[in-house]
TIGUSE-577926 format. One line per field, with one value per residue (C-alpha): residue number from 1; residue in one letter; x negated, y, z negated. Coordinates in nm, 4 decimals. Example, Ala and Ser with C-alpha at 12.3 -4.5 7.8 and 13.67 -1.06 7.14 Angstrom:
<nodes>
num <- (1/2)
residu <- (A/S)
c1 <- (-1.2300/-1.3670)
c2 <- (-0.4500/-0.1060)
c3 <- (-0.7800/-0.7140)
</nodes>
This chain:
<nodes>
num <- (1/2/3/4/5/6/7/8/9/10/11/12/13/14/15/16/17/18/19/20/21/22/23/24/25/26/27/28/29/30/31/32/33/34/35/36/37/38/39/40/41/42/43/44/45/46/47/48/49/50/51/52/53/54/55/56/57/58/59/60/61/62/63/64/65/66/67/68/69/70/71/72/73/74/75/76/77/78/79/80/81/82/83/84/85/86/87/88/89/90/91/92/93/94/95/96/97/98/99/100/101/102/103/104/105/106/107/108/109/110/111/112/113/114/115/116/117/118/119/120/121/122/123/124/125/126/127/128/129/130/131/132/133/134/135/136/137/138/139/140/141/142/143/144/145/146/147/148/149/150/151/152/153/154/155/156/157/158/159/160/161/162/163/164/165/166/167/168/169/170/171/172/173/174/175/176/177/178/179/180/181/182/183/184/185/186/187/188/189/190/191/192/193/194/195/196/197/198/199/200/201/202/203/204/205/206/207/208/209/210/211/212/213/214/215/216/217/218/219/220/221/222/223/224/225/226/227/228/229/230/231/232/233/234/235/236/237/238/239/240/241/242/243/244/245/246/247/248/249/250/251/252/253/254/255/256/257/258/259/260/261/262/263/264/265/266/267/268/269/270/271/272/273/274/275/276/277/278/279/280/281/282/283/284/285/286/287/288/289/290/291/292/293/294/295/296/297/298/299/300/301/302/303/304/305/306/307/308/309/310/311/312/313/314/315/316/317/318/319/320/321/322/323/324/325/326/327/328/329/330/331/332/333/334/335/336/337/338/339/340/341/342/343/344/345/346/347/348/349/350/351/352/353/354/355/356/357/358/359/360/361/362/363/364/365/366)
residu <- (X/X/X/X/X/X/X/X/X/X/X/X/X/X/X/X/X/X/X/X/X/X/X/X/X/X/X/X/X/X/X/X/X/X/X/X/X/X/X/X/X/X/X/X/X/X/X/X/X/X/X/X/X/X/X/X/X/X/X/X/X/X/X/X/X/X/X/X/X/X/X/X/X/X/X/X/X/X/X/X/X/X/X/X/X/X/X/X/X/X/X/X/X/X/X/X/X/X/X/X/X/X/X/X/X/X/X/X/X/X/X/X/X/X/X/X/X/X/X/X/X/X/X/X/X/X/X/X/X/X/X/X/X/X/X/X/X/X/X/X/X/X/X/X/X/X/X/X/X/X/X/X/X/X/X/X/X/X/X/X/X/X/X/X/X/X/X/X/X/X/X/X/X/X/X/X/X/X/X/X/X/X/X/X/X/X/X/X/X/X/X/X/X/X/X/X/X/X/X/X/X/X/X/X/X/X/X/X/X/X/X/X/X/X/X/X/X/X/X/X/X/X/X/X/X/X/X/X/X/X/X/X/X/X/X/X/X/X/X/X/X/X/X/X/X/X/X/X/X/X/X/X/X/X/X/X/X/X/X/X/X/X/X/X/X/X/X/X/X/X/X/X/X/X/X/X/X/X/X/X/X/X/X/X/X/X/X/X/X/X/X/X/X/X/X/X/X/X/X/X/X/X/X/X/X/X/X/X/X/X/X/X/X/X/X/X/X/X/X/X/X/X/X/X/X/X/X/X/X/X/X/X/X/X/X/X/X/X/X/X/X/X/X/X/X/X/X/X/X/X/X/X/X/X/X/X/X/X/X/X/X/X/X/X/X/X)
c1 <- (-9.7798/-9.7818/-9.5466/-9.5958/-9.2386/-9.2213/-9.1936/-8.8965/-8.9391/-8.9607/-8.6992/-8.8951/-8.7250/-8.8768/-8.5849/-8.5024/-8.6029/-8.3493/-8.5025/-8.4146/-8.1130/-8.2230/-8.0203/-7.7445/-7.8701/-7.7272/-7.5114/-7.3141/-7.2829/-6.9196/-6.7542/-6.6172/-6.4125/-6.6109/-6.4096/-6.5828/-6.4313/-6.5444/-6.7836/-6.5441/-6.2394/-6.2837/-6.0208/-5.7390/-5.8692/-5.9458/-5.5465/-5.4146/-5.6251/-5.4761/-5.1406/-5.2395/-5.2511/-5.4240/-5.7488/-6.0373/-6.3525/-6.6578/-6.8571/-6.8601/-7.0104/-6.9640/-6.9064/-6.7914/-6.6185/-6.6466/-6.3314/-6.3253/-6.1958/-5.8599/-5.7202/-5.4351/-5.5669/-5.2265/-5.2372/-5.6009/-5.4855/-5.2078/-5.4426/-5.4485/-5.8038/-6.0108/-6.2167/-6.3098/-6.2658/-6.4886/-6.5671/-6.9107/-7.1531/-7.4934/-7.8138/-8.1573/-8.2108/-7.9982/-8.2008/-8.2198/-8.4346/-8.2800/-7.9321/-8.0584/-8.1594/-7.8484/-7.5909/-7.2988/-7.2932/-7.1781/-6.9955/-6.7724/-6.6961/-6.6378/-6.3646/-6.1917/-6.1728/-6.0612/-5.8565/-5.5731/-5.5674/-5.8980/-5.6762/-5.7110/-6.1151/-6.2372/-6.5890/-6.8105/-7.1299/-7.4015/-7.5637/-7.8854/-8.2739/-8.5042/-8.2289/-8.4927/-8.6066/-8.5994/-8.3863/-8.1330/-8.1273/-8.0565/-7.7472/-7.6126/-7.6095/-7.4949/-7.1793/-7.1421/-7.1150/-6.9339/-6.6826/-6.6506/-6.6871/-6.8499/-7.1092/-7.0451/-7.1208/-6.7206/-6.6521/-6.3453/-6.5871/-6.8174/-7.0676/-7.3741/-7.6961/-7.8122/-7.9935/-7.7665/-7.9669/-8.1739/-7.9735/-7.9123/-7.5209/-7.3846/-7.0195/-6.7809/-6.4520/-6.1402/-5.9524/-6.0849/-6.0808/-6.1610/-5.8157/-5.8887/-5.8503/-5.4148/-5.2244/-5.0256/-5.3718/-5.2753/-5.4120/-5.7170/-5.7891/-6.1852/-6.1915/-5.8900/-5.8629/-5.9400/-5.6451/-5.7938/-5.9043/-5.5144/-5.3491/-5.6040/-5.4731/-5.0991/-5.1893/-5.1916/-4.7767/-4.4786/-4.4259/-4.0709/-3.9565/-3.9858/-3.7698/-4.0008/-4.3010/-4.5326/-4.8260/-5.0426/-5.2557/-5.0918/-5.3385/-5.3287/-5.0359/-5.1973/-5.0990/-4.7531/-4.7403/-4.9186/-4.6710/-4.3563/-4.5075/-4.4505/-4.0951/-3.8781/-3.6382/-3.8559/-3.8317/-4.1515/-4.2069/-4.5927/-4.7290/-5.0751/-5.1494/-5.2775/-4.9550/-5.2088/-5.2574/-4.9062/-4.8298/-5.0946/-4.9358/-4.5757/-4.7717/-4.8930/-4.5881/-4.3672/-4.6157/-4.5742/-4.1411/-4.0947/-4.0146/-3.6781/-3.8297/-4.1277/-4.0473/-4.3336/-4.3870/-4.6273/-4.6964/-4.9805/-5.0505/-5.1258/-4.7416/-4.6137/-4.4031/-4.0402/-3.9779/-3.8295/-3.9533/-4.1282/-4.2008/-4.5723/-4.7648/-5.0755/-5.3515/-5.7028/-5.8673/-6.0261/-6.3962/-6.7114/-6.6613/-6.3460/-6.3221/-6.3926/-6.6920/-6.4923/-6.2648/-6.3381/-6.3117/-6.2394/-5.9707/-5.8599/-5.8395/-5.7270/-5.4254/-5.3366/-5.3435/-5.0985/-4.8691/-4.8889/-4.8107/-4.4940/-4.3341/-4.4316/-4.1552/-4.2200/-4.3188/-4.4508/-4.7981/-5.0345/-5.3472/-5.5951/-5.9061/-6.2385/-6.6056/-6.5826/-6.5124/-6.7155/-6.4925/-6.1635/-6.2460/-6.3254/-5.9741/-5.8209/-5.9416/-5.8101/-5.4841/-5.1690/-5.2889/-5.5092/-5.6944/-5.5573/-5.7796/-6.1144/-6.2277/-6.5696/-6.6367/-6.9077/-6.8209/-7.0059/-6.9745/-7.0779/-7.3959/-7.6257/-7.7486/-7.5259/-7.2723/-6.9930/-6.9589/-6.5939/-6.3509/-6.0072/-5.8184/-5.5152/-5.3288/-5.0181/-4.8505/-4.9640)
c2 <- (-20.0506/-20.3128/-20.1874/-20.3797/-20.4348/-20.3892/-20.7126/-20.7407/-20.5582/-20.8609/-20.7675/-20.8439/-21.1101/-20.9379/-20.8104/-20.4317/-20.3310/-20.0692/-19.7951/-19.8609/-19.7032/-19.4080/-19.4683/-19.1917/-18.8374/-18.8591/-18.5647/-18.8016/-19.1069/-19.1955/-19.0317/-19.3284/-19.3414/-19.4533/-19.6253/-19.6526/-19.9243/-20.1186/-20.4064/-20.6965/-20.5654/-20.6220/-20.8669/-20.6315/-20.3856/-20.5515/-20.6818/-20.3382/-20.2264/-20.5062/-20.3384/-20.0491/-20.1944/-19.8673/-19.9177/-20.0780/-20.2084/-20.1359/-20.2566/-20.4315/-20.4101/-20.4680/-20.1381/-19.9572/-20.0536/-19.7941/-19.7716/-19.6676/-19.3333/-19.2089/-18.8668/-18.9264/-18.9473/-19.0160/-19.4318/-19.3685/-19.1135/-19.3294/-19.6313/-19.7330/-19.9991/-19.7474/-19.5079/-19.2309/-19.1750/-18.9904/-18.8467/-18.9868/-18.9872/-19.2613/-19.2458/-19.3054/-18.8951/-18.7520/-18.6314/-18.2849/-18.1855/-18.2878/-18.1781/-17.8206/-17.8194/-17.9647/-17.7828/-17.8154/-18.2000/-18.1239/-17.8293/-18.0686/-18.3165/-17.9962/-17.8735/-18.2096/-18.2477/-17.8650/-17.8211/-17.5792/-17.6500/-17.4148/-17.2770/-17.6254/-17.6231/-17.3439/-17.4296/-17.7407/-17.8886/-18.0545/-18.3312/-18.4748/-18.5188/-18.2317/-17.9770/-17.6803/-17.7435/-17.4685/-17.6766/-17.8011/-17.3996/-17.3373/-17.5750/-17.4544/-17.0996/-17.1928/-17.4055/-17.0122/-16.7946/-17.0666/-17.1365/-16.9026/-17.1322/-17.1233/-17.3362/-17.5082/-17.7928/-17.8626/-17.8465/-17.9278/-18.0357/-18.3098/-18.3396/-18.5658/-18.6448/-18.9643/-19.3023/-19.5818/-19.8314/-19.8347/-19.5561/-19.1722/-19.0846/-18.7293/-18.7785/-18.5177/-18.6508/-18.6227/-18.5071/-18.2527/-18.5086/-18.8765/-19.0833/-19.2967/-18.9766/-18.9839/-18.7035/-18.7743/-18.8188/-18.4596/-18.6397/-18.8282/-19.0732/-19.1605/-19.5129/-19.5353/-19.7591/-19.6610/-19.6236/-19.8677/-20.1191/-20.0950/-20.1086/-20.4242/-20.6005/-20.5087/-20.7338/-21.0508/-21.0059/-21.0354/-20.6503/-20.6900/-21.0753/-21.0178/-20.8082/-20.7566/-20.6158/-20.5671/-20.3592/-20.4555/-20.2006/-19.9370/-19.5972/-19.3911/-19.5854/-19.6238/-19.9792/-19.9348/-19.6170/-19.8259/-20.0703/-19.8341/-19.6651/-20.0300/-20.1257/-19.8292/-20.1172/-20.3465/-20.2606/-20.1309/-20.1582/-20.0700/-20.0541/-19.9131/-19.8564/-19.4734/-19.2616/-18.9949/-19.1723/-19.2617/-18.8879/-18.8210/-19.1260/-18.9752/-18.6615/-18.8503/-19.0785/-18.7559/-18.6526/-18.9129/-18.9351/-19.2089/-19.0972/-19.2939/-19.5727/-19.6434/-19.6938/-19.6749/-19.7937/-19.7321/-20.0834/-20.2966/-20.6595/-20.7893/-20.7196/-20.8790/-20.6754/-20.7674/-20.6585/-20.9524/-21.1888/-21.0819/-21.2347/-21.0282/-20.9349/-20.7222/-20.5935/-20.3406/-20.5320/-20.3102/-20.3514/-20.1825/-19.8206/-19.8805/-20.1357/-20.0160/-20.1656/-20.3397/-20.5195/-20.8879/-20.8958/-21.2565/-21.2220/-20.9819/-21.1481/-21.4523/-21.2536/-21.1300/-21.4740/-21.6145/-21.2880/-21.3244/-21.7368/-21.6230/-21.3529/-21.4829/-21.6509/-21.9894/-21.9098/-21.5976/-21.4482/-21.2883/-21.0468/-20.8988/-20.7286/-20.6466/-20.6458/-20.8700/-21.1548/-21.4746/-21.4151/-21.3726/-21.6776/-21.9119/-21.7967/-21.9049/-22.2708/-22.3362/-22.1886/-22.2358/-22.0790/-22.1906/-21.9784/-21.9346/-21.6863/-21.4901/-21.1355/-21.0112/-20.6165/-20.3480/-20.0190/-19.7154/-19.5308/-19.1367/-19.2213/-19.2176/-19.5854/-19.7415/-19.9795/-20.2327/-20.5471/-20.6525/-20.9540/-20.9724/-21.2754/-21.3945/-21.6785/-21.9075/-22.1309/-22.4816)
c3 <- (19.0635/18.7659/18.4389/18.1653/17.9371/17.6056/17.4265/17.1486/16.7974/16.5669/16.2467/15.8963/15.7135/15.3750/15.1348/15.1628/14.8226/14.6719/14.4218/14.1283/13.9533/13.6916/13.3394/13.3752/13.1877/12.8184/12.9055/13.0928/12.7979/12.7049/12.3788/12.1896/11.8668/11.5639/11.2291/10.9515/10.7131/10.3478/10.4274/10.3740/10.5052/10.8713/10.9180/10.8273/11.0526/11.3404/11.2631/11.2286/11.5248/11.7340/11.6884/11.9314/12.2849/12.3738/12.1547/12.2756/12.1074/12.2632/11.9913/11.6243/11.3128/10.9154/10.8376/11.1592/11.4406/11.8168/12.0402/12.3673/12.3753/12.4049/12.3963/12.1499/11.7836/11.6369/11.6232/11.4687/11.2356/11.0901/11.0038/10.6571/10.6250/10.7325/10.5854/10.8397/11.1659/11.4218/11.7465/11.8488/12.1048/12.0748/12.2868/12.2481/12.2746/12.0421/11.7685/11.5844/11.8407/12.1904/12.0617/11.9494/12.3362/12.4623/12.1929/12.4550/12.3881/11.9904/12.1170/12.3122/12.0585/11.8519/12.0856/12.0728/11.7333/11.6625/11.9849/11.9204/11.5606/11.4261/11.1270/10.9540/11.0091/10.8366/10.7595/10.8385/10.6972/10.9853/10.7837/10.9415/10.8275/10.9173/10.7576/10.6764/11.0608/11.2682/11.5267/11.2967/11.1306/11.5341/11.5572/11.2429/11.3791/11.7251/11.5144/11.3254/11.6533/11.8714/11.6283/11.3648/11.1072/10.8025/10.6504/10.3285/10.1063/10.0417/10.4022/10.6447/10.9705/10.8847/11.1391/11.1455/11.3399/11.2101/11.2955/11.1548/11.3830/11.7028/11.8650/11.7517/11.6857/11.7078/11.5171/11.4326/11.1523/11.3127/10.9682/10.7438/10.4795/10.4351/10.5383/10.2380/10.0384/10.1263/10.1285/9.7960/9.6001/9.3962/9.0710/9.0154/8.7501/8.6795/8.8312/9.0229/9.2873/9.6320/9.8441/10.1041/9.9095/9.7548/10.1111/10.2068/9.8550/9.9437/10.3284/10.1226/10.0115/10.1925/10.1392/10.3416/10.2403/9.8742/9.6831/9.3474/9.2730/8.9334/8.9112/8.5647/8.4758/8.7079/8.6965/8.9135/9.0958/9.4569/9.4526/9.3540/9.6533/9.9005/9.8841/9.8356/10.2012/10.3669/10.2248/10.0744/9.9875/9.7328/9.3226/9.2352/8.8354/8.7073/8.3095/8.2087/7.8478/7.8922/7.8874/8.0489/8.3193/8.3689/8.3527/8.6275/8.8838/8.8436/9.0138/9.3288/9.2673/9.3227/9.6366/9.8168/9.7833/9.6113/9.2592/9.2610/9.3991/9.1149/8.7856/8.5213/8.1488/7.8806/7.7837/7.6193/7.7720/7.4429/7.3684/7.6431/7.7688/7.9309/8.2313/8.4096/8.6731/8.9502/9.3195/9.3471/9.0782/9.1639/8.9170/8.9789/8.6556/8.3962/8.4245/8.3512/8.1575/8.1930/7.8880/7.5591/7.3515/7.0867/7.3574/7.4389/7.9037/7.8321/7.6474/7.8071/8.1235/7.9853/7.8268/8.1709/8.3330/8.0704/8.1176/8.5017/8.4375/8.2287/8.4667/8.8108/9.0090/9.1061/9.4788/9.4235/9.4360/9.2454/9.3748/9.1506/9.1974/8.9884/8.9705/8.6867/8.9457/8.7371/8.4413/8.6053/8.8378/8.4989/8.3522/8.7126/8.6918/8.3489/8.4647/8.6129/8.9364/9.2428/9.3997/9.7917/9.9387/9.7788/9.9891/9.8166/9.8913/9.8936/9.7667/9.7808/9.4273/9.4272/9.3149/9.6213/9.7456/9.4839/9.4642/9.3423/9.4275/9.3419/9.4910/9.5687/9.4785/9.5678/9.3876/9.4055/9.0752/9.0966)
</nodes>
């Protein structure tokens, strides 16, 4: 009998094609830590960030910056150039309508923002288009019943739903109110400076080399606390010609501890007043409303240069700040000063898509 053998299986050489990979479900997307920060001031946070070996950047922008995400809020909470800080999730699905079907993925950034500390969150506000939708009126309630909070314009719990670019964010703020908004901010003077912008001006000084500090046209005094919060050691001396407004910065003066360290005086620049020499003088310029119709801003300014000439020492430095940036750069060149280093920033005002455009400027004597 004849058997026939089987001849040999040839293998393929064709590629084994593997399926390919599904994006992972957006239940499963990383939380991250989103900054918000004033266009222009990216450098000082990106320096302050860099002094937390735990925080990561996962990604970059003007006016935000997202961390990786790490379970201790404390470094993030203590950061003085930014803004806001949040609890965020981003994905292509994360609008009104796929989070009112997936509520557990705002419940959970919820939780970690509340965690054992609900008596400080007492009601929220979820801000998002669509907000007369029957989904978003479904998140709102499931927010209600979950965690007992109520819902209210003022609120402590900032939540949003939004599109800032390509991709849908669901953020919750970490602190029931904005860290540019500090804790010793009792009194508020129309037009003071934001505390930010005032720690970001205060960057530019050798807070702990120099022993002497000026603040012309003092306010509200956030400058003059700013820097007493970096160097409890360094003579802090501010004048403003409002006494009101004095009175109102000896309030958050007092707040923040550092009564005996800040010394103010009623005092108009025109008089020139004596107060010694000083190794930094810094100054939030008058500008806009805040100058009165019969007042000339040029000679104003001009007066303040020729003050700042007179009382700066030698190698000291001056920083000022305003909107009014043309005129105060014209008084500059015909000065004793150069000009060392310019910042230009974009402030939102209360008024909804508007805002200021002032510089920072910081000067050395020729």
């Amino acid at each position: 009998m004849l058997y026939r053998t089987k001849s040999p299986v040839k293998k393929s050489k064709q590629p084994i094609l593997e399926a390919p990979k599904r994006p992972a479900p957006a239940e499963d997307l990383p939380i991250l830590l989103k900054l918000t920060l004033i266009p222009g001031l990216k450098s000082i946070v990106l320096d302050e960030i860099s002094k937390h070996p735990e925080l990561n950047i996962a990604e970059l922008g003007e006016d935000k910056i997202y961390l990786d995400f790490v379970p201790d809020f404390k470094n993030i909470l203590s950061m003085r150039s930014i803004t806001n800080a949040y609890v965020t999730k981003r994905g292509a699905k994360f609008n009104p309508y796929y989070t009112c079907n997936h509520k557990s993925i705002l419940g959970d950034l919820i939780k970690i923002v509340i965690g054992d500390t609900k008596n400080v969150f007492k009601s929220f506000k979820l801000r998002c288009a669509g907000s007369d939708s029957k989904e978003v009126k479904e998140i709102q309630s499931y927010i209600v019943s979950t965690f007992k909070l109520k819902e209210s314009e003022d609120a402590d719990l900032e939540i949003y739903i939004s599109k800032p670019s390509e991709i849908w964010e669901i953020s919750v703020r970490l602190t029931p109110r904005p860290l540019s908004l500090r804790s010793y901010r009792v009194a508020n003077i129309k037009g003071g400076l934001n505390s930010t912008v005032a720690f970001a001006m205060n960057t530019h000084l050798d807070l702990n080399g120099d022993k002497s500090y000026l603040n012309v046209f003092s306010g509200s005094g956030t400058l003059l606390i700013e820097a007493g919060l970096s160097n409890p050691n360094l003579k802090l001396i501010g004048f403003d010609i409002d006494g009101k407004s004095n009175a109102l910065a000896i309030q958050n003066i007092k707040k923040a501890g550092l009564i005996k360290q800040i010394h103010l005086k009623t005092a108009d620049i025109y008089d020139k007043p004596h107060l010694g020499r000083f190794d930094i003088i810094v100054s939030d310029l008058p500008f806009g409303m805040q100058i009165s119709s019969k007042e000339n801003l040029d000679n104003l300014y001009q007066k303040f240069v020729t003050y700042c000439e007179e009382t700066l020492n030698d190698d000291g430095t001056l920083v000022a700040y305003t909107t009014e940036y043309k005129t105060l750069e014209s008084v500059l060149e015909s000065s004793k000063f150069r000009i060392i280093k310019t910042a230009d920033l974009v402030i939102s005002t209360a008024v909804a898509n508007t805002y200021l455009y002032p510089r920072i400027f910081v000067c050395k004597l020729k």
